[in-house]
C-alpha positions as CSV (number, residue, x, y, z in Angstrom):
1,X,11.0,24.9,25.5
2,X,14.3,23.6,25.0
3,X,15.8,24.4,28.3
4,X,12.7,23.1,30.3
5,X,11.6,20.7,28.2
6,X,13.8,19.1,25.0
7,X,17.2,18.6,28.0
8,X,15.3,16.4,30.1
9,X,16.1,13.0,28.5
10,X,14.2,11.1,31.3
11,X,10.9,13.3,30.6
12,X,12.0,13.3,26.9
13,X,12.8,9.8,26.4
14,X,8.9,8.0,25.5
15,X,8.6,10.7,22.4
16,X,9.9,8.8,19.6
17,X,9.5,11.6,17.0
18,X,8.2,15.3,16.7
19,X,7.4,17.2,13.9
20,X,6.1,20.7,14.1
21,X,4.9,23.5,11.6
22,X,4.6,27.2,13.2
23,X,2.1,26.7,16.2
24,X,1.0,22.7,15.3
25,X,3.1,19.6,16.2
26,X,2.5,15.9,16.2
27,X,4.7,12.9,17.5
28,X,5.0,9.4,18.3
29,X,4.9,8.6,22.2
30,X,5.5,5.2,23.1
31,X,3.7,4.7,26.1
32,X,0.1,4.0,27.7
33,X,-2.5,7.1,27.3
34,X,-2.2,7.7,31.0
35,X,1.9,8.0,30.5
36,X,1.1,10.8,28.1
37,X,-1.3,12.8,29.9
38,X,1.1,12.9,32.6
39,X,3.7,13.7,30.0
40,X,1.4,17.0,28.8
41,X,0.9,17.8,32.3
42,X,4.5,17.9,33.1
43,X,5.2,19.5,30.2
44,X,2.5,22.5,30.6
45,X,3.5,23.0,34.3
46,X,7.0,23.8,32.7
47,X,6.3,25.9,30.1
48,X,3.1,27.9,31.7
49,X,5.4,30.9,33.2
50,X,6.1,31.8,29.2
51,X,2.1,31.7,28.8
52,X,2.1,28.5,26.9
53,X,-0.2,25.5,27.5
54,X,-0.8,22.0,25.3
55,X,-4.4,22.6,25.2
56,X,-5.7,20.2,22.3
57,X,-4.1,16.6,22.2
58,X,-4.7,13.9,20.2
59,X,-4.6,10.2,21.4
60,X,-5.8,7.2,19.4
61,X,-4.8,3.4,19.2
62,X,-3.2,1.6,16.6
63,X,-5.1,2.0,13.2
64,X,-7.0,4.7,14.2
65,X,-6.3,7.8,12.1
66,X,-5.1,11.5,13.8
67,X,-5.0,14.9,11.8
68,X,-2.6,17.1,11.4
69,X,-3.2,19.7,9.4
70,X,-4.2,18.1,5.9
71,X,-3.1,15.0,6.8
72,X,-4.6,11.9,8.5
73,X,-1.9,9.4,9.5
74,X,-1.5,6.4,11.9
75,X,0.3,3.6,12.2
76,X,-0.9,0.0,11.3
77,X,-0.4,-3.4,12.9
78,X,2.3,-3.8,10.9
79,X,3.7,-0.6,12.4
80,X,3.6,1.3,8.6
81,X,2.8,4.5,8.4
82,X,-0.5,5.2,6.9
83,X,-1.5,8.8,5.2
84,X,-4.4,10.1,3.9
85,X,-6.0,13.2,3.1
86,X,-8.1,14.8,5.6
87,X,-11.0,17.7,5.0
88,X,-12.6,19.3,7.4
89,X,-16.5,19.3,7.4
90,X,-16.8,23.0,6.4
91,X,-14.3,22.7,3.7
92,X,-15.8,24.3,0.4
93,X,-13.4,23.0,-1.7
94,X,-13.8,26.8,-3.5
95,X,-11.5,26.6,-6.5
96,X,-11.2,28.3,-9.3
97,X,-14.2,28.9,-11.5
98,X,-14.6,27.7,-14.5
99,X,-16.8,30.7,-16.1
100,X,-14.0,33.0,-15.0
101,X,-11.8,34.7,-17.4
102,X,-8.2,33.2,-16.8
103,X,-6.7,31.1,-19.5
104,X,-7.5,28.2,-20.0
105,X,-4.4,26.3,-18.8
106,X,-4.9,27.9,-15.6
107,X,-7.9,25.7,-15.0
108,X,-5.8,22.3,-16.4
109,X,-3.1,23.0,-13.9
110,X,-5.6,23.8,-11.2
111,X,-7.3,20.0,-11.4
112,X,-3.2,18.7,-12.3
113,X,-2.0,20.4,-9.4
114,X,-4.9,18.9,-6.9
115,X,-4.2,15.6,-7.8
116,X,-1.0,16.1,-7.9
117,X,-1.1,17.2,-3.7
118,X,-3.2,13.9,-3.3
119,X,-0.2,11.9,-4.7
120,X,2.0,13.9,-2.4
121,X,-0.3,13.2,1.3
122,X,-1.4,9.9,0.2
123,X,0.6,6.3,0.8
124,X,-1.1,3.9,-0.5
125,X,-2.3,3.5,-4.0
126,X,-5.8,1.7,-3.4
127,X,-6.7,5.1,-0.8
128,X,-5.3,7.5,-3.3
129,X,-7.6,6.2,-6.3
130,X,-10.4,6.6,-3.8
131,X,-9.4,10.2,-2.8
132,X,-8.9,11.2,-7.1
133,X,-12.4,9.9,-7.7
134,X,-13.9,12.0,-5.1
135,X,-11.8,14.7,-6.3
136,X,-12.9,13.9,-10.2
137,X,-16.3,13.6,-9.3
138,X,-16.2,17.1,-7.9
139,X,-14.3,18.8,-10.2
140,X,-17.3,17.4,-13.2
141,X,-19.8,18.6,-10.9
142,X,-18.7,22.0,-10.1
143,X,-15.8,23.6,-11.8
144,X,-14.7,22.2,-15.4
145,X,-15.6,20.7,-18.1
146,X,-16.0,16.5,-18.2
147,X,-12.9,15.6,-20.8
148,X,-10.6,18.6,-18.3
149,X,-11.0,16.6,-15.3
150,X,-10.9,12.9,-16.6
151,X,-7.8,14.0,-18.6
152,X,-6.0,15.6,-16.2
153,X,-7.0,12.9,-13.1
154,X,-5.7,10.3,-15.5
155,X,-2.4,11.9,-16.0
156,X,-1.7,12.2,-12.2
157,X,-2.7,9.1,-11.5
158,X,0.5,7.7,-13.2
């Protein structure tokens, strides 16, 4: 990739930033949508004699939210990044259960922990008492107790 791909500053120069994580990878291209999908085709024509191919690709306009991974981000008019948490529709949200056997901190932590990922994907504060509600409001309904969950949202909330 990097010989035929990351040294060609003219091809290379509209990508403003790239992250990636193992097979995934996200960026910021400055340019109009038909810019980029003559970026990816340039790019796939380059890198198809290894047997690799950008086959999924993401374009949206300003304020309109793209996932990566567990993450929903996009930039505002104001050119901010925005984050929030994204779940796919099939998620279970399957955590521990409450009627098991394992300590009882276990459980605490579990709830402290979640909350404490929200704080961690989520920018803004109004978004990320939306997204702990939710959260709160599932915990009561399907894993602890109701003083567990309002206890421990409250203390990652701060």
């Amino acid at each position: 990739m990097n010989k035929h791909v990351y040294s060609d500053n003219k091809l290379i120069s509209p990508v403003k930033s790239v992250k990636r994580f193992i097979d995934d990878g996200s960026g910021v291209f400055q340019g109009s949508k038909r810019q980029y999908i003559s970026f990816i085709h340039t790019i796939n024509t380059r890198i198809a004699q290894y047997g690799l191919n950008i086959d999924e690709h993401q374009i949206e306009d300003t304020g309109q939210y793209i996932t990566f991974l567990d993450i929903k981000f996009c930039f505002d008019h104001n050119g901010t990044l925005q984050t929030d948490l994204y779940v796919k529709e099939t998620d279970a949200r399957s955590h521990l259960y409450f009627g098991s056997h394992h300590p009882n901190h276990v459980f605490s932590r579990v709830v402290y922990s979640q909350c404490l990922r929200l704080r961690r994907i989520i920018n803004d504060d109004k978004r990320l008492s939306e997204r702990i509600d939710e959260l709160a409001k599932h915990f009561l309904i399907r894993i602890t107790p109701n003083k567990w969950s309002v206890i421990f949202v409250t203390r990652s909330n701060h």
